[in-house]
py3Dmol code that shows the C-alpha trace and the ligand (Angstrom):
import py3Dmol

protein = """\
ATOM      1  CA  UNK A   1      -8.712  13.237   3.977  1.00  0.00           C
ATOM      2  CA  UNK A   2     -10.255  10.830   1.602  1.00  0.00           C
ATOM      3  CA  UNK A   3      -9.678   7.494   2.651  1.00  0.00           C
ATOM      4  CA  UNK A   4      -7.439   5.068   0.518  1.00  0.00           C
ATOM      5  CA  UNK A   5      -7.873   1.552  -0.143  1.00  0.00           C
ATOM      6  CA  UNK A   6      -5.839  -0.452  -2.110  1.00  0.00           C
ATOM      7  CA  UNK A   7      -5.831  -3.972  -3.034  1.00  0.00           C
ATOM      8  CA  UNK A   8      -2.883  -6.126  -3.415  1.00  0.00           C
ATOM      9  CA  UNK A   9      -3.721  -8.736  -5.623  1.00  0.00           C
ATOM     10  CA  UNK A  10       0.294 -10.572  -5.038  1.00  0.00           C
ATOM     11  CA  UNK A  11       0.886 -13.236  -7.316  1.00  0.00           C
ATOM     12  CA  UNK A  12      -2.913 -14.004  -7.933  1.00  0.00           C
ATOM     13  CA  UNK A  13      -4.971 -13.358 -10.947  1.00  0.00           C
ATOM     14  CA  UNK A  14      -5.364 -14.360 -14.664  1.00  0.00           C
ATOM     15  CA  UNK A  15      -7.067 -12.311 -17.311  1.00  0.00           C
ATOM     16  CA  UNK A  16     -10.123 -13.846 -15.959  1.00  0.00           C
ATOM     17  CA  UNK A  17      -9.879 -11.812 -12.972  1.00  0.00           C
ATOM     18  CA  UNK A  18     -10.194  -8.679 -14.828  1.00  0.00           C
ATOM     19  CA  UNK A  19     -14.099  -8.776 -14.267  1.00  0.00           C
ATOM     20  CA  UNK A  20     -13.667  -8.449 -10.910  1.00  0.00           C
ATOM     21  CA  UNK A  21     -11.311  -5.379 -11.632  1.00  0.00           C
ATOM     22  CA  UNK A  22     -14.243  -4.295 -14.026  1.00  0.00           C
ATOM     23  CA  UNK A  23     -16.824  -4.691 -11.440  1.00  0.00           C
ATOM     24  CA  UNK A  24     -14.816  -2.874  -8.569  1.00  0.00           C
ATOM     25  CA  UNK A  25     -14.126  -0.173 -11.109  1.00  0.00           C
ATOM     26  CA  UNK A  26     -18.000   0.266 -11.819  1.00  0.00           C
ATOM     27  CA  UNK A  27     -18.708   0.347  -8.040  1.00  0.00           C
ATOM     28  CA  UNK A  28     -16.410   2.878  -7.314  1.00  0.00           C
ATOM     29  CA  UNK A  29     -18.835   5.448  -8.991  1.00  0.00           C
ATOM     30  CA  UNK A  30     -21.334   5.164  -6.204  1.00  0.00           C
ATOM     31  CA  UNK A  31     -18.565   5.540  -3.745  1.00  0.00           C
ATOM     32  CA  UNK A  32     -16.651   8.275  -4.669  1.00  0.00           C
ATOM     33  CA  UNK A  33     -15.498   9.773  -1.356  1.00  0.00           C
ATOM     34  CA  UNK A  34     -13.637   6.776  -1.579  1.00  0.00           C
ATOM     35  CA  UNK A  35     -10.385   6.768  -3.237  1.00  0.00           C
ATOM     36  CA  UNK A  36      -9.790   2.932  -4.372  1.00  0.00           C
ATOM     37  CA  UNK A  37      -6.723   1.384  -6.156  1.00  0.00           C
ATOM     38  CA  UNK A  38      -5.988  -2.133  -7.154  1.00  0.00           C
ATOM     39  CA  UNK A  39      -2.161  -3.371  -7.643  1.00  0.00           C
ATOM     40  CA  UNK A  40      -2.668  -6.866  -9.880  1.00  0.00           C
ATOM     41  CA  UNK A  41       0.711  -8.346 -10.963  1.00  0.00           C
ATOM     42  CA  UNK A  42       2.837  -7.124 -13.612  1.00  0.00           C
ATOM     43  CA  UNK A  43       1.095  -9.341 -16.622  1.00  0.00           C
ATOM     44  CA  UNK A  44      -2.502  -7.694 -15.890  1.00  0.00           C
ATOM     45  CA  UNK A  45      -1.203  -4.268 -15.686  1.00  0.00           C
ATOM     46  CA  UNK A  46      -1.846  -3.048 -18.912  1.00  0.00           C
ATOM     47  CA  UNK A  47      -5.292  -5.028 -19.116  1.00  0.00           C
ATOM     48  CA  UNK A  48      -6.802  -3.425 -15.997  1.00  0.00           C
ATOM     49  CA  UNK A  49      -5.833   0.080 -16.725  1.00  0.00           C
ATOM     50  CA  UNK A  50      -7.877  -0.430 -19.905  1.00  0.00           C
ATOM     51  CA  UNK A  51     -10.381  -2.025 -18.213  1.00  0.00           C
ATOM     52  CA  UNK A  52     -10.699   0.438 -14.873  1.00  0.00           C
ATOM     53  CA  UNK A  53     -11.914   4.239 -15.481  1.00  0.00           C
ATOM     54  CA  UNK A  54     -11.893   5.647 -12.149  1.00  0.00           C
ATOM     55  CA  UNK A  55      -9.863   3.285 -10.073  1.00  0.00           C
ATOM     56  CA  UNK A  56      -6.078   3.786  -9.573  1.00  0.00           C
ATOM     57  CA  UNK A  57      -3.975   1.000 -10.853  1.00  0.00           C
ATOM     58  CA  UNK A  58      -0.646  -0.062  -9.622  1.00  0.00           C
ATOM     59  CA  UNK A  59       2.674  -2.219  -9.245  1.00  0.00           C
ATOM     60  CA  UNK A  60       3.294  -4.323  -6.602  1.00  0.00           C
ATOM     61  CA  UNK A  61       7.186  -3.898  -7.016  1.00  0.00           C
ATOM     62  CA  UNK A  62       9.964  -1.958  -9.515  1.00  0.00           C
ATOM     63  CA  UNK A  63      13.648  -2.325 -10.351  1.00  0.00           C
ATOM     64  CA  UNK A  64      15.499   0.574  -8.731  1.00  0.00           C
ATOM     65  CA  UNK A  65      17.247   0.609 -11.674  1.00  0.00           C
ATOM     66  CA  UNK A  66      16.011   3.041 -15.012  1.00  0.00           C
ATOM     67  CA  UNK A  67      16.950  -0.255 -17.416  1.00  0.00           C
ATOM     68  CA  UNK A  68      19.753  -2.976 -17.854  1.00  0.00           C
ATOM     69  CA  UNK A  69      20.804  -6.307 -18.109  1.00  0.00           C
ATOM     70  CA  UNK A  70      18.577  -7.132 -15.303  1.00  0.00           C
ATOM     71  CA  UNK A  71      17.047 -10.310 -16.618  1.00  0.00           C
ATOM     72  CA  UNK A  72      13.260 -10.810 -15.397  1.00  0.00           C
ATOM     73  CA  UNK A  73      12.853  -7.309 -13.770  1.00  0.00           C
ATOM     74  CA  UNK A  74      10.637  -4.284 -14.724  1.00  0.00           C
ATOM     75  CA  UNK A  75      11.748  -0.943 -14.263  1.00  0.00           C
ATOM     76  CA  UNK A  76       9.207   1.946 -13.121  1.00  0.00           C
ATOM     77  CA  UNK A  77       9.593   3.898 -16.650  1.00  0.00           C
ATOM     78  CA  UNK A  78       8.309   0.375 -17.806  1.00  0.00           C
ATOM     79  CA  UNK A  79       4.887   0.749 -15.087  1.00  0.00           C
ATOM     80  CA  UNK A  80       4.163   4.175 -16.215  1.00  0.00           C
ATOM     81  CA  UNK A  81       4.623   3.289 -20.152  1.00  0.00           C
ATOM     82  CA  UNK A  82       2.137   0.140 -19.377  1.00  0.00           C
ATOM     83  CA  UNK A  83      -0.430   2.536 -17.256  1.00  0.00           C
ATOM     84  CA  UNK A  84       0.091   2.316 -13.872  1.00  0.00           C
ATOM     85  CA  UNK A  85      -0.030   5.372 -11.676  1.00  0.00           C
ATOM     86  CA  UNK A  86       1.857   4.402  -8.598  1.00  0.00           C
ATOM     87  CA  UNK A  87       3.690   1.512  -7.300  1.00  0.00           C
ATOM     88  CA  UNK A  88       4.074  -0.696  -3.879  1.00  0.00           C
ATOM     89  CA  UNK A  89       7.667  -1.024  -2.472  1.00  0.00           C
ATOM     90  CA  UNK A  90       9.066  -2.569   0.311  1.00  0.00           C
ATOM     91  CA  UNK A  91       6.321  -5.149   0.689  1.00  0.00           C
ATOM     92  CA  UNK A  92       7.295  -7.655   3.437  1.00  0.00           C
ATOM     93  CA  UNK A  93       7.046 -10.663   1.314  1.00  0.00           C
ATOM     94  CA  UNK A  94       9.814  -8.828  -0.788  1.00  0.00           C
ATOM     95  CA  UNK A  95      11.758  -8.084   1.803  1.00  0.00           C
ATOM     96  CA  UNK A  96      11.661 -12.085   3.164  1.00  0.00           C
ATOM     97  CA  UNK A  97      11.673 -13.666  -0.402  1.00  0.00           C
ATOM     98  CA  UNK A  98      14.142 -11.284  -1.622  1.00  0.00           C
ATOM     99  CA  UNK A  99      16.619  -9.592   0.657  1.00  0.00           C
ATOM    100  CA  UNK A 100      15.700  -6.250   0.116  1.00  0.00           C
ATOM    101  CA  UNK A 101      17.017  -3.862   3.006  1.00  0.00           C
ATOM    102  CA  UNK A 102      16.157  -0.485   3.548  1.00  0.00           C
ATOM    103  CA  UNK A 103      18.120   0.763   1.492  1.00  0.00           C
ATOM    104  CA  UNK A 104      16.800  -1.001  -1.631  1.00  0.00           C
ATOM    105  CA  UNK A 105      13.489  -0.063  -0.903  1.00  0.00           C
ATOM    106  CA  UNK A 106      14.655   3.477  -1.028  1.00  0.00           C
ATOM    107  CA  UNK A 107      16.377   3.220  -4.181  1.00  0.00           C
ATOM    108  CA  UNK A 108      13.249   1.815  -5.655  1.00  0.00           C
ATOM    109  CA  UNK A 109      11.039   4.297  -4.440  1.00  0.00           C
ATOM    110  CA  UNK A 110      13.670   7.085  -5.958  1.00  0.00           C
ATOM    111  CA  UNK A 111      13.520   5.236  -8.905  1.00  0.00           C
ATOM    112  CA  UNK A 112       9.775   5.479  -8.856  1.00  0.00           C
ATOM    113  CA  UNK A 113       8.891   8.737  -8.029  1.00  0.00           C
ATOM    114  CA  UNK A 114      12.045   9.817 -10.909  1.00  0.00           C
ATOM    115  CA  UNK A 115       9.547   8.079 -13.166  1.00  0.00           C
ATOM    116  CA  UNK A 116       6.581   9.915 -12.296  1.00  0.00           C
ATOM    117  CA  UNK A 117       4.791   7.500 -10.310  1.00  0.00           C
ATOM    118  CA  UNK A 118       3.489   7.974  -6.481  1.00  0.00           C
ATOM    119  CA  UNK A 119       5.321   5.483  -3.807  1.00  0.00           C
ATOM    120  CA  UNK A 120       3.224   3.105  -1.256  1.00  0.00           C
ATOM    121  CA  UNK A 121       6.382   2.468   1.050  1.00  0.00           C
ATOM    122  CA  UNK A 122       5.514  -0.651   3.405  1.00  0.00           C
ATOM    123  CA  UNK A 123       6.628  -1.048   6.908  1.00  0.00           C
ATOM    124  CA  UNK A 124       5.852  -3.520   9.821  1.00  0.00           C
ATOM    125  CA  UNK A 125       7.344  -5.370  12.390  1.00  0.00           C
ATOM    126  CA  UNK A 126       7.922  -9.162  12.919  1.00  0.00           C
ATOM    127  CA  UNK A 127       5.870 -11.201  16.094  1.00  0.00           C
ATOM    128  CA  UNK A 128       9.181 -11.438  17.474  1.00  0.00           C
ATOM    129  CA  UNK A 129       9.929  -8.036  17.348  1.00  0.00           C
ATOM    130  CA  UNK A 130       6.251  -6.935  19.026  1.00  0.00           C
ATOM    131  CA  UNK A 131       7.092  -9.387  21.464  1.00  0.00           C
ATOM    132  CA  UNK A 132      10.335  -8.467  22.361  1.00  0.00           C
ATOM    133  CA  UNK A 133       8.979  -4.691  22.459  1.00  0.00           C
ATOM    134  CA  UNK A 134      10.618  -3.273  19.745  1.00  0.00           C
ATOM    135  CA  UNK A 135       7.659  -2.765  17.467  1.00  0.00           C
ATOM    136  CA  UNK A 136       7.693   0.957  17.148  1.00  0.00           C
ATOM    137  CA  UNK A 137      11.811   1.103  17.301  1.00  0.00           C
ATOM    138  CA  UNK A 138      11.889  -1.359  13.835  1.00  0.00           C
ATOM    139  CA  UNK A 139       9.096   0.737  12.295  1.00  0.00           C
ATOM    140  CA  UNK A 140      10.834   3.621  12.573  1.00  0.00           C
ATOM    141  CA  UNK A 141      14.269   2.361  11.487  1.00  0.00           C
ATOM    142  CA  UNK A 142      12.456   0.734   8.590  1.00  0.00           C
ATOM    143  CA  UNK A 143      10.545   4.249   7.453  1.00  0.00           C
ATOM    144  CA  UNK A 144      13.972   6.452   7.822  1.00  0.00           C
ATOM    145  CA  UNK A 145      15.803   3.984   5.688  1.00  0.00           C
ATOM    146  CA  UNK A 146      12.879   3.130   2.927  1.00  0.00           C
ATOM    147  CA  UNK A 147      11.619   6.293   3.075  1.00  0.00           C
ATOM    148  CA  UNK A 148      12.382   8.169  -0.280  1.00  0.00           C
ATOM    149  CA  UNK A 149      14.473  11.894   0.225  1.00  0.00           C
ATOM    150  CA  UNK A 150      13.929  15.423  -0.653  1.00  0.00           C
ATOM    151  CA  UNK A 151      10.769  17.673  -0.372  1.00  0.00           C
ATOM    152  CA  UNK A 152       8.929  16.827  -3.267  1.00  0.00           C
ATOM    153  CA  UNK A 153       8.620  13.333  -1.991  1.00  0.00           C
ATOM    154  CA  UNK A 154       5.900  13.607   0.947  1.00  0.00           C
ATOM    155  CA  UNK A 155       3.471  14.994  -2.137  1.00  0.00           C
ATOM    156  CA  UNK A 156       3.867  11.203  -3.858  1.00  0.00           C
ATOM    157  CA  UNK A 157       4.595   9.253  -0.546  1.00  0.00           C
ATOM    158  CA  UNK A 158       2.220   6.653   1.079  1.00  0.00           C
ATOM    159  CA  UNK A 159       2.945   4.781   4.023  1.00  0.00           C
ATOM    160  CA  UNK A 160       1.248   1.127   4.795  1.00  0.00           C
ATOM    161  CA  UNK A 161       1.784  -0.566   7.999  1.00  0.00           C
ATOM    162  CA  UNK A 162       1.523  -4.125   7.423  1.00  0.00           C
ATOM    163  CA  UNK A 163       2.465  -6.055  10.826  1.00  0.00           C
ATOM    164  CA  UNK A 164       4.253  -9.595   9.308  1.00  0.00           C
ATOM    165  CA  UNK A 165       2.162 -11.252  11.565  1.00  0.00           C
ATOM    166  CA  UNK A 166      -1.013 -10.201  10.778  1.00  0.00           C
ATOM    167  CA  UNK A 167      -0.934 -10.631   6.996  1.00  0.00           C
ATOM    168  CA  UNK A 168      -2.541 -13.691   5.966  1.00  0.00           C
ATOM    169  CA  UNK A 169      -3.370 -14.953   8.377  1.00  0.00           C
ATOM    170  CA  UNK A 170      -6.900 -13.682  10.369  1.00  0.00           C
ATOM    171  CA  UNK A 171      -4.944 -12.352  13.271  1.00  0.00           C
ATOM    172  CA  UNK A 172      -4.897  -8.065  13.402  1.00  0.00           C
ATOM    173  CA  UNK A 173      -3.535  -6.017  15.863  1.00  0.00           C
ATOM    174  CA  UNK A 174      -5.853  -4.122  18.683  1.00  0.00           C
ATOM    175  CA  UNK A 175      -7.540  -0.786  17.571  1.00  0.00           C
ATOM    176  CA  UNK A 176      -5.254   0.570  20.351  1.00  0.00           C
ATOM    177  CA  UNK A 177      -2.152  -0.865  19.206  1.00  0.00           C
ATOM    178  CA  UNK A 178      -2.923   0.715  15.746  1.00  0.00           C
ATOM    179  CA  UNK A 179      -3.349   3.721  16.982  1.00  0.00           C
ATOM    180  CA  UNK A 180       0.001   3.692  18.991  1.00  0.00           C
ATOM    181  CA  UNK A 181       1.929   2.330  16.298  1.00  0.00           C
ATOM    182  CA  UNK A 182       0.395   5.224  13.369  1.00  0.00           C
ATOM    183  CA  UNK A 183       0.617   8.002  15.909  1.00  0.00           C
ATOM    184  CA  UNK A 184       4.387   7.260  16.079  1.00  0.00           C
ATOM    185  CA  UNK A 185       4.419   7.006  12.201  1.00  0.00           C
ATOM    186  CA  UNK A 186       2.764  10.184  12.195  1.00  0.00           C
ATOM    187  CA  UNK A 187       5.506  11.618  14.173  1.00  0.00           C
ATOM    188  CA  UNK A 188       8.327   9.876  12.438  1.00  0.00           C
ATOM    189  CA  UNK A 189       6.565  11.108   9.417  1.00  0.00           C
ATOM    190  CA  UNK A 190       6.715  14.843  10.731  1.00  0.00           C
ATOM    191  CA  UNK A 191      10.704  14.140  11.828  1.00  0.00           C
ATOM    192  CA  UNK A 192      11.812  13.196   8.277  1.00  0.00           C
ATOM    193  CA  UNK A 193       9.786  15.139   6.574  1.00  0.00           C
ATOM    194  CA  UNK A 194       8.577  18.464   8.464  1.00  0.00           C
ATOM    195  CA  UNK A 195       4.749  19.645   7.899  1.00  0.00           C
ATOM    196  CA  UNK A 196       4.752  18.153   4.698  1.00  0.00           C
ATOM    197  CA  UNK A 197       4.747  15.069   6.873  1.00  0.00           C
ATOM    198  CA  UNK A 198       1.478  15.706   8.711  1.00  0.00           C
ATOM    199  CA  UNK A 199      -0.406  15.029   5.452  1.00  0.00           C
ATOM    200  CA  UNK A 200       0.730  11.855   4.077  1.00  0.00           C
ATOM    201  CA  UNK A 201      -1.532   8.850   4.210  1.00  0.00           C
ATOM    202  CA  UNK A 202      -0.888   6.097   6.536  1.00  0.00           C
ATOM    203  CA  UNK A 203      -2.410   2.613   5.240  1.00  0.00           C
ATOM    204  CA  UNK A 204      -3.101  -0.334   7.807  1.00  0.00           C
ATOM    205  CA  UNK A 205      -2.409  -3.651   6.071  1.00  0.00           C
ATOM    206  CA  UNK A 206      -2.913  -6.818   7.278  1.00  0.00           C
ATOM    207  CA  UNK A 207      -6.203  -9.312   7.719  1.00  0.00           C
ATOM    208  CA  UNK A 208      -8.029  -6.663   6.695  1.00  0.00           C
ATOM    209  CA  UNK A 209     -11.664  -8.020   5.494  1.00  0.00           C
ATOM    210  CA  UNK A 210     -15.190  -6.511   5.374  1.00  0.00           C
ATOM    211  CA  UNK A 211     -16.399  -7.223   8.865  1.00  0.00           C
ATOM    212  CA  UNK A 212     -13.060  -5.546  10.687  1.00  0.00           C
ATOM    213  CA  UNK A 213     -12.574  -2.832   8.053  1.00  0.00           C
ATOM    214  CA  UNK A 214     -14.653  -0.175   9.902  1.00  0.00           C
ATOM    215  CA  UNK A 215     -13.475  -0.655  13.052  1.00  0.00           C
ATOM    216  CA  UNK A 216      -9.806  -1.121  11.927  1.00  0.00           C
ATOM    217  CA  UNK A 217     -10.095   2.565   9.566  1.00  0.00           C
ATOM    218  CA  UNK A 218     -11.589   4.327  12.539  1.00  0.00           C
ATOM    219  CA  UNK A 219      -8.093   3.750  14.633  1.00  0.00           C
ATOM    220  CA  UNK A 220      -6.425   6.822  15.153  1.00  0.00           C
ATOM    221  CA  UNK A 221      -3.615   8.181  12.028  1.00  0.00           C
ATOM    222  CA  UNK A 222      -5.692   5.060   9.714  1.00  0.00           C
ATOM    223  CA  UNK A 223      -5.756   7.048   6.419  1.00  0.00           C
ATOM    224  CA  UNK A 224      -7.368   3.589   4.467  1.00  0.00           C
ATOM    225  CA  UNK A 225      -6.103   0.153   3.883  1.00  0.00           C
ATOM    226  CA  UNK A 226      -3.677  -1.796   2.270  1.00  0.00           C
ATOM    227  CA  UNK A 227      -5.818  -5.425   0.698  1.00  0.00           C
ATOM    228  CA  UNK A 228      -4.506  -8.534   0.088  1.00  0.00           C
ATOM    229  CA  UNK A 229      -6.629 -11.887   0.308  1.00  0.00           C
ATOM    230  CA  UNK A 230     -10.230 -10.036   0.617  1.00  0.00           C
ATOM    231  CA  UNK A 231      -8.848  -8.034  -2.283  1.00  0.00           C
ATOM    232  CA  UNK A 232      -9.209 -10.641  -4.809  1.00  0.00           C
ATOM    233  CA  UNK A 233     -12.843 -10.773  -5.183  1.00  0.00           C
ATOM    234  CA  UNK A 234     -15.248  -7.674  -6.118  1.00  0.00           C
ATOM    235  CA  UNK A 235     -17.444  -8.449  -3.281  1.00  0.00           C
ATOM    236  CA  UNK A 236     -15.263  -8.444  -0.451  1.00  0.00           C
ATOM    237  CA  UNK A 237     -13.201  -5.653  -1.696  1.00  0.00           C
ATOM    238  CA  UNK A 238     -16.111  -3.432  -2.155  1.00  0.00           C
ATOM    239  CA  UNK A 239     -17.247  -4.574   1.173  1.00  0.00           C
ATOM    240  CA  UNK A 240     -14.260  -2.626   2.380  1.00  0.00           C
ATOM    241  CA  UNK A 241     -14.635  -0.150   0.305  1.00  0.00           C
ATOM    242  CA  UNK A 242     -18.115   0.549   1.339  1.00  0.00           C
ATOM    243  CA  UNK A 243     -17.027   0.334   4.857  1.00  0.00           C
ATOM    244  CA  UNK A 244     -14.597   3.048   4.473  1.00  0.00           C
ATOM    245  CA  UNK A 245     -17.414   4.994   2.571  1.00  0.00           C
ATOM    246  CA  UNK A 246     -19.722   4.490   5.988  1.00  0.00           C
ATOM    247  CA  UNK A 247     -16.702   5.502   7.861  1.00  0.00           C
ATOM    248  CA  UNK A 248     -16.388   9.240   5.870  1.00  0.00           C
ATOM    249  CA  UNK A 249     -20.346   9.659   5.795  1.00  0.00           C
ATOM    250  CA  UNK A 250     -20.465   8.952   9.719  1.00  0.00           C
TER     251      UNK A 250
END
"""
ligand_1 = """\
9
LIG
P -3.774 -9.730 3.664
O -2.466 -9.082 2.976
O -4.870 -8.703 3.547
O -4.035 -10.967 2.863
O -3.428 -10.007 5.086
C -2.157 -7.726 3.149
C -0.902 -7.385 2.382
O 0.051 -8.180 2.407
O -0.824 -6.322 1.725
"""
view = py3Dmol.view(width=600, height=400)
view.addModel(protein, "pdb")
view.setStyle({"model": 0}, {"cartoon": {"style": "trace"}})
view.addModel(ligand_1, "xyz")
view.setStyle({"model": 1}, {"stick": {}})
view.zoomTo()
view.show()
């Protein structure tokens, strides 16, 4: 499967940025076995899609909502209208900073995928919760309660991993441990899901930067990478990006 990697841009990035969005679109051309994405907040949207030829562009959140009197939100009708192709839900910083449960996350991915978009669906445990064991047991709580329904959803549905305690801040899991924890994705994946469920990507997120990024895609069930800090600049994104190239061609 062709790998994935998307960047995660967060609440970073001013139409300045958009020549780094411009320069990651150009390089994607020479790395085509590649497939790359970038999610820049909501006010670039519009610019990068315009900008970006062959790259995928993206949300980093929806209402689950199709409109309102919902003061400062965005519904996915909205994303679609303004160019993006697919958007990221359940995001752990979204989850902390905004209370969203489970079943939230599901609603929003409904919402999205009723809009025509494709889902990433994040997941990922707390250090407290690896500690404690429970890792894989809040993983798979978290995927068959975010998880969108029905059988037309594995065609549009991406999962990212993202342990909380690895994003941001340098520290990743062992190869090993990502293998363990996207096998039992995988197999969570096949539960909800059935074959369909064997061919949906699984992202690793977290501290994900050019020197790790070939040893960290070569884990087992690693189907690309979810980017936020080394995301923000053209040459450590495509650093990734050409990593995950290396990693097909080898
Ligand atoms: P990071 O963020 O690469 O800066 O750790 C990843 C993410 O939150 O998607």
């Amino acid at each position: 499967m062709r790998p994935y990697i998307v960047g995660n841009w967060k609440m970073h990035g001013t139409r300045a940025m958009l020549s780094e969005a411009r320069a990651i679109d150009r390089a994607a051309e020479r790395l085509m076995k590649v497939e790359v994405a970038l999610a820049p907040p909501y006010t670039l949207l519009h610019a990068t899609r315009k900008e970006a030829a062959l790259i995928g562009v993206g949300a980093q959140d929806c209402h689950a909502a199709e409109g309102g009197a919902h003061t400062g939100d965005i519904s996915a009708a909205m994303l679609k209208d303004s160019g993006a192709g697919f958007v990221i839900v359940g995001h752990s910083e979204r989850r902390a900073d905004h209370a969203e449960s489970d079943a939230d996350v599901r609603a929003k991915a409904e919402a999205a995928l009723a809009a025509g978009l494709a889902v990433i669906v994040c997941v990922g445990e707390t250090e407290a919760q690896r500690d404690s064991g429970k890792a894989e047991a809040v993983v798979a709580r978290q995927l068959d309660g975010s998880l969108p329904q029905g059988e037309a959803a594995a065609a549009k549905v991406t999962v990212a991993y993202e342990p909380v305690w690895a994003i941001g801040t340098g520290r990743t899991p062992t190869v090993e441990d990502i293998g363990t924890m996207h096998r039992s994705i995988r197999e969570r994946l096949k539960a909800i899901y059935g074959e369909d469920g064997a061919a949906l990507r699984i992202l690793y997120g977290g501290s994900v930067k050019p020197d790790n990024a070939g040893e960290l895609l070569a884990a087992d069930e690693v189907g690309g990478a979810l980017v936020g800090g080394a995301s923000l600049t053209a040459e450590s994104f495509l650093g990734i990006v050409a990593a995950a190239h290396e990693a097909i061609e080898a």
